[in-house]
N, C-alpha and C positions, 0 to 999 in steps of 0.2 A: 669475728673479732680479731681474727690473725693480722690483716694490715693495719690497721688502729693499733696493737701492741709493737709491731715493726717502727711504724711511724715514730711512737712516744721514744724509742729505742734512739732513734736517729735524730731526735730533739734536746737541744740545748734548754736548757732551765730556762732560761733569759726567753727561748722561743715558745716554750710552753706556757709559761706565765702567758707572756702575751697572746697568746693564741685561746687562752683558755679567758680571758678578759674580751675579746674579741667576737667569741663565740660561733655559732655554727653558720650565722649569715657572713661572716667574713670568711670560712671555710669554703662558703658554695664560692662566695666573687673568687678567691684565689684559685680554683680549679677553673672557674671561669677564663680570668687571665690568662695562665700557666698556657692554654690552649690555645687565647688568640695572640700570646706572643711566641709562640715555638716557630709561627711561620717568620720569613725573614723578614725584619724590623727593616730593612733596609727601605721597603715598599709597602710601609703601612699607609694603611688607608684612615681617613676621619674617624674619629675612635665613636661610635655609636652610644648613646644612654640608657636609661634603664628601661625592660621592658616595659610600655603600656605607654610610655612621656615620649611626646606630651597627650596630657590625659584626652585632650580636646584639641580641635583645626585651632592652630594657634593666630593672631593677627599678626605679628612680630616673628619673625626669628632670629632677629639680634638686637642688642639695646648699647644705646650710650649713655651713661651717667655725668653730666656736669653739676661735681660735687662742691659747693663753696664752702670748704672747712670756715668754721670759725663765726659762723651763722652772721647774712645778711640781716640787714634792717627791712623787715618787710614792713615798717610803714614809711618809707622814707624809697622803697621802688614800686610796690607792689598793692598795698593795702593804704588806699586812700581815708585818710581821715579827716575831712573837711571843718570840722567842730570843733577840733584842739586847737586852733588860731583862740576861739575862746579863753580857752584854760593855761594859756601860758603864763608857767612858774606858779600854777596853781598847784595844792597838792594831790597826789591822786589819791582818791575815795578811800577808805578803808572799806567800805561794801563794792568796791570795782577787786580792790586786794583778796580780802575775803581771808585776811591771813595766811597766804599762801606764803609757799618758801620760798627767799632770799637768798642768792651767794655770800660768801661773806665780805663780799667786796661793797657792796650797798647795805647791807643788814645793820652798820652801826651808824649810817645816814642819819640827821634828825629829820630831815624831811625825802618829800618823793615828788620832786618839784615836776612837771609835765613838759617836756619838749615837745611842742608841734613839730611837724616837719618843714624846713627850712625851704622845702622844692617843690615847683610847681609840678600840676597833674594834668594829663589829658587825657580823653577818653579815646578810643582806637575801637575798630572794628567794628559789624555787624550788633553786636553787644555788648557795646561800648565801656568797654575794659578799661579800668582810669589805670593808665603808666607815668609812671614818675619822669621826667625830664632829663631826666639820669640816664633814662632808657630807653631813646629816640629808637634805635632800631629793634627792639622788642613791641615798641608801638606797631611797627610794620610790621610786625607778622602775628598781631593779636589774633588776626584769626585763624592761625594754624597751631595756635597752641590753649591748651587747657589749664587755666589758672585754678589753683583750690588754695583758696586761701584760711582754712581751717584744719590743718596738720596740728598735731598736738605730742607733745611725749614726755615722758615722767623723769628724764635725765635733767640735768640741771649745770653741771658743768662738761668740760669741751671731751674729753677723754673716753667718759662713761658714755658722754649722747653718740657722739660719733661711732662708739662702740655699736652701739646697740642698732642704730640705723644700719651698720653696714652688717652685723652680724644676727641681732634678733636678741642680742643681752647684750646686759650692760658690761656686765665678766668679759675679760680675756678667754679665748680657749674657744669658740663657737667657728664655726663654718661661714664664710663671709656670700654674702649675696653671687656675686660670681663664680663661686665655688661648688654652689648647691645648682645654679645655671648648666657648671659644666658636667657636674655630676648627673642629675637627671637628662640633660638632651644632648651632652655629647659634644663634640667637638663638628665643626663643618668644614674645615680648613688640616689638610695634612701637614702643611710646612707653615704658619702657624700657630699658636697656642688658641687654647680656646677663651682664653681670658687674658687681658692686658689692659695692666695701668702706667697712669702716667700723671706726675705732678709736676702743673708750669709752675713758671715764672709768677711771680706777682708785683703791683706798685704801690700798695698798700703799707703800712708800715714793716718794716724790716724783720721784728721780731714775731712771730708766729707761731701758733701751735704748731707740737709735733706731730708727723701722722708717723704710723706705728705700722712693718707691713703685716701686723694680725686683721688689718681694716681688709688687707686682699688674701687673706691665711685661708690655708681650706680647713685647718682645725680639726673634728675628727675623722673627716672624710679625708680621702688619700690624697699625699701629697701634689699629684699631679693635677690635680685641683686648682690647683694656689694661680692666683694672678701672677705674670711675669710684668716686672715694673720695665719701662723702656725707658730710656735714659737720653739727654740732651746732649750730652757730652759725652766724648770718648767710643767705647764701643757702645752703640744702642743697646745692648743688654751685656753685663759684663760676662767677661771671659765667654766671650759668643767667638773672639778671632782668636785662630791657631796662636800657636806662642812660635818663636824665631827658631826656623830647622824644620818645623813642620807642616808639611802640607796637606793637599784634602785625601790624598791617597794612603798617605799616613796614615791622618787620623780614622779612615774607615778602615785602616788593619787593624789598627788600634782597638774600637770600639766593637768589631766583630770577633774579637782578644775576650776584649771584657764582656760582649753579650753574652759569650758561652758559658763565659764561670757565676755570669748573673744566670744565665737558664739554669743551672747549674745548680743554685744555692733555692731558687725559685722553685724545682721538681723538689728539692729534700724539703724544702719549710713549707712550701706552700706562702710564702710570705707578700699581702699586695703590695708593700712598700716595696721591695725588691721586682715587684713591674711593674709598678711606674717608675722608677730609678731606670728601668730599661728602656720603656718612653719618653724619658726626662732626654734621656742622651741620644737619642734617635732624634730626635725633636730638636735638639739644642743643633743636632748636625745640619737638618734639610736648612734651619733659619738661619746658618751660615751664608747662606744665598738669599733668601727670602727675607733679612730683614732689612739688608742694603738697597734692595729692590723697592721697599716698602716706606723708610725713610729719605728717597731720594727725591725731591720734588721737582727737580730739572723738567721733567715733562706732562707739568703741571701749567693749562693755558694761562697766559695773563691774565684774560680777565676773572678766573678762577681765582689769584691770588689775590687781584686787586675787591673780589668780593668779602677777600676775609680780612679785609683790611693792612697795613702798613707794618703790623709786627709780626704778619706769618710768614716770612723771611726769617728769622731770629729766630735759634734752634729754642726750646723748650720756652716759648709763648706758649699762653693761652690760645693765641689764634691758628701758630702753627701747630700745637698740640687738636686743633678740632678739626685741620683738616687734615693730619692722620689719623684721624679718629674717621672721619669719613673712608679715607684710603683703606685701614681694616676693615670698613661695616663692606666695601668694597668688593674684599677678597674672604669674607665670610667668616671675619673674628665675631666669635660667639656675644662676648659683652667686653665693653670696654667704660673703665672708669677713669674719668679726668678728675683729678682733685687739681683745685687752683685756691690758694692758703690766701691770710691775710683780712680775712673780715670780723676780726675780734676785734670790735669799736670802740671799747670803754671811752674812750675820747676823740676829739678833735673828729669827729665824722665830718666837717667842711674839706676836711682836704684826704681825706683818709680813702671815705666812698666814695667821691666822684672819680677817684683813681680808679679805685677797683672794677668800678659799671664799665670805666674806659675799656679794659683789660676782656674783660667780659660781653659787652652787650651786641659788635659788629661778629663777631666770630660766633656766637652764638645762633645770629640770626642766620652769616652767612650758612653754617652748617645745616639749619633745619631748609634755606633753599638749596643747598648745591643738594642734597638725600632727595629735595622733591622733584628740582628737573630731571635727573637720575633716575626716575619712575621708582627711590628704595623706601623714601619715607612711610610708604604705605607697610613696608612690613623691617621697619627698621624705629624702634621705641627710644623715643630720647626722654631721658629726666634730667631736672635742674633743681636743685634748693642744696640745702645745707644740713645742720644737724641741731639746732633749736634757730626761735626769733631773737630780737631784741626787745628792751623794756620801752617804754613810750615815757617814763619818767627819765630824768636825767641823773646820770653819773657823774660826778664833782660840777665843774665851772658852767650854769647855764647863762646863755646869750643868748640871742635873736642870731646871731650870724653861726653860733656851734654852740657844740652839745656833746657829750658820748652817752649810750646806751649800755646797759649790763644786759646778762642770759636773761631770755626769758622764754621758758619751757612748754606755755599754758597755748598760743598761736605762731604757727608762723606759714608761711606761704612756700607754695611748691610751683612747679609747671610741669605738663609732660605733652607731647607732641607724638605724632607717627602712627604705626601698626597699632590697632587696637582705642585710638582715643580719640573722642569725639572732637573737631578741631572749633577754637573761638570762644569756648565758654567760659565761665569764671563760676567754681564753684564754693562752696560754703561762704559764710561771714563771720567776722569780730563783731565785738562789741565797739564804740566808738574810742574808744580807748586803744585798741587791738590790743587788747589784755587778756581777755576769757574768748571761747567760740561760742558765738552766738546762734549758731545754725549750722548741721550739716558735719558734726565731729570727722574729722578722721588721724585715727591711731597710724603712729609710724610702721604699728605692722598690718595694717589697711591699704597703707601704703603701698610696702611688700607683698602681701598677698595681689594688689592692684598689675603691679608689673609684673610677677608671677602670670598672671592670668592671663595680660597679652601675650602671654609666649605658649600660652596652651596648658600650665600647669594651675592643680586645684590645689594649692598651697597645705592645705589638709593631708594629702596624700602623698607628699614628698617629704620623706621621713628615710631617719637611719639610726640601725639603735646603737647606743652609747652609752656606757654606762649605767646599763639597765633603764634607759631612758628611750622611746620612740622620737628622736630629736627631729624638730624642724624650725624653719626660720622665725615663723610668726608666733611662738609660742604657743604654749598651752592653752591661753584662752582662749573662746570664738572670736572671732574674728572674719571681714569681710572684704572682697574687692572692692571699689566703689561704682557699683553698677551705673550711675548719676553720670561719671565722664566717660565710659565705654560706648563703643557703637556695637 
């Protein structure tokens, strides 16, 4: 018991507390660390995951996330409803409702008048996937991608659902999907992070929800976790360049200054935040080189640009944001998340949406082909949706020519492409309404579990305890992949 009294001896209150909230599984990782950072930082290698992950041969080992805050209209790109031509500025069913809940932005409506959708639909592929007009080039590549148009989730507005999609609760304070990625498999790129996000441009209207960066927070898992945002402007990641007077020679006296008195504080506490603070800065140094390398698109062919269309010139597009999203899946960034804002529709969706499909549909497509000629798509996972649907009744002024949509929580449509998923099909169904799921449920943490498991992980199993809690993403309840779009 002699070093256990030493130790307590050379602890600060402040370190005890925490260490004593933390428990004896954060005692074993910091003896863990302590040992694989004593060698020189200078020549660190891919920082490896937990033992046994991924639990199974993975199909994926990287993923893209194209996130559209502010949840699309999935009857109006995605979820054809041929029937509501019927029903216009009818009111919808109180047995299609079922009294379900309302924002309070519709909830003092006297009525719930029904917008059809304003755009034509065609069918595309092998399996003849109806795509909205909107979405000429998601038509072409119907068959490389896996439509599920029965997503569901219990969030209702934009803050809470987006929460929970990217963390697993609706609460602040959770570990973000990227963050439990890097924690269980680790990093595969030395110079690097192993998560990075990034938010374009949009032309949708101006005002937009906030994103918050808890959406890429690693929460109770260690800092080093966290998504690094990459930036349009200025330095791609701030304070990435030297300040005026010093150089790279400096700076590594510098940091081999601070590495020692961080080993330092690290041998007395045992603390893991203080090694990854020592990785943070190691890391911050090699992508002094490695992220100018990475944002620079000079030798990028023509016809490479002219495939993602006319605004991947333009620093922080959509288009040019997907194909540095490529360029990392490239050089083996673990998960990368694109959030592209501006699909909160309440109104004027005539001119609102077809902006945003703009924005969205050639860059999208380009990216799932430039990953296939590439021979990566096969183990490189792409998701696209949002974080709820829209309603099929109309919010304020209905017309023939426009309409706006409020949240609507009960359906909404996803896609996913790449490693791990069956390509062409469209799974589950709405009701004609696209109000309720008619067939084929799947939970947003079905979802999660789903891309979980092209990467090799059995969602069940990836857990970190917290708070006297075995936390993990998809929550407590059972929960499943969707076996139905996997190969």
């Amino acid at each position: 018991m002699e070093p256990v009294r030493e130790y307590l001896l050379g602890t600060t209150r402040r370190h005890f507390f925490r260490q004593g909230a933390l428990g004896l599984g954060s005692a074993a990782l910091s003896s863990l660390l302590s040992s694989a950072t004593s060698a020189n930082s200078a020549t660190a290698l891919p920082s490896i995951g937990l033992p046994g992950v991924p639990h199974f041969a993975p199909k994926a080992k990287r993923a893209i996330y194209l996130f559209m805050a502010g949840a699309p209209s999935q009857m109006d790109m995605l979820d054809y409803k041929p029937t509501m031509h019927l029903w216009y500025d009818k009111d919808l069913p109180e047995s299609v409702r079922k009294g379900q809940r309302l924002t309070t932005m519709t909830s003092e409506q006297t009525r719930f008048p029904i917008a059809p959708s304003k755009y034509n639909f065609q069918q595309y592929g092998q399996h003849g996937a109806w795509v909205s007009e909107l979405l000429p080039f998601h038509g072409r590549m119907a068959d490389d991608i896996a439509i599920v148009k029965s997503i569901y989730t219990e969030a209702i507005n934009h803050d809470p659902a987006i929460t929970y999609i990217c963390t697993g609760n609706q609460l602040p304070g959770r570990a973000s999907l990227g963050a439990w990625l890097s924690y269980g498999l680790g990093s595969m790129n030395e110079n690097l992070p192993s998560f990075v996000v990034m938010t374009s441009s949009w032309t949708g209207p101006v005002e937009a929800q906030a994103l918050y960066n808890r959406l890429w927070g690693s929460g109770f898992l260690a800092s080093k976790h966290q998504g690094v945002a990459l930036r349009s402007q200025g330095d791609p990641v701030l304070f990435l360049s030297n300040p005026p007077g010093i150089d790279a020679s400096t700076r590594r006296r510098m940091l081999d200054s601070l590495g020692r008195l961080n080993h330092e504080t690290l041998d007395q506490y045992g603390d893991p935040e203080t090694a990854a603070r020592i990785t943070q800065y190691e890391m911050a140094f090699r992508m002094q080189s490695s992220v100018p390398d990475l944002v620079d698109l000079s030798n990028e062919p023509q016809h490479i640009l002219d495939m993602y269309g006319p605004d991947v010139q333009k620093p922080g597009t959509f288009a040019a944001s997907c194909l540095l999203a490529r360029r990392m899946a490239e050089r083996d960034v673990r998960f990368v998340q694109l959030f592209h804002r501006g699909w909160d529709q309440h109104k004027n969706i005539a001119v609102d949406l077809p902006n945003q499909c703009r924005d969205i549909d050639q860059p999208c497509w380009a990216l799932i082909q430039d990953l296939k000629q590439r021979g990566m798509l096969d183990d490189t996972l792409v998701i696209w949706g949002g974080e709820f649907g829209r309603t099929i009744y109309c919010q304020g002024e209905l017309t023939h020519e426009n309409y706006g949509r409020d949240h609507h929580p009960r359906c909404f449509t996803v896609w996913l492409a790449g490693g791990g998923i069956k390509p062409g099909i469209v799974y589950g169904e709405t009701d004609e309404f696209s109000y309720n799921v008619a067939d084929c449920p799947v939970h947003i943490h079905d979802l999660n579990a789903t891309i979980l498991h092209c990467l090799g992980i059995d969602h069940r199993r990836l857990t970190y305890r917290s708070q006297g809690l075995d936390m993990r993403l998809t929550g407590v309840e059972e929960q499943h992949p969707v076996h139905a779009i996997l190969v």
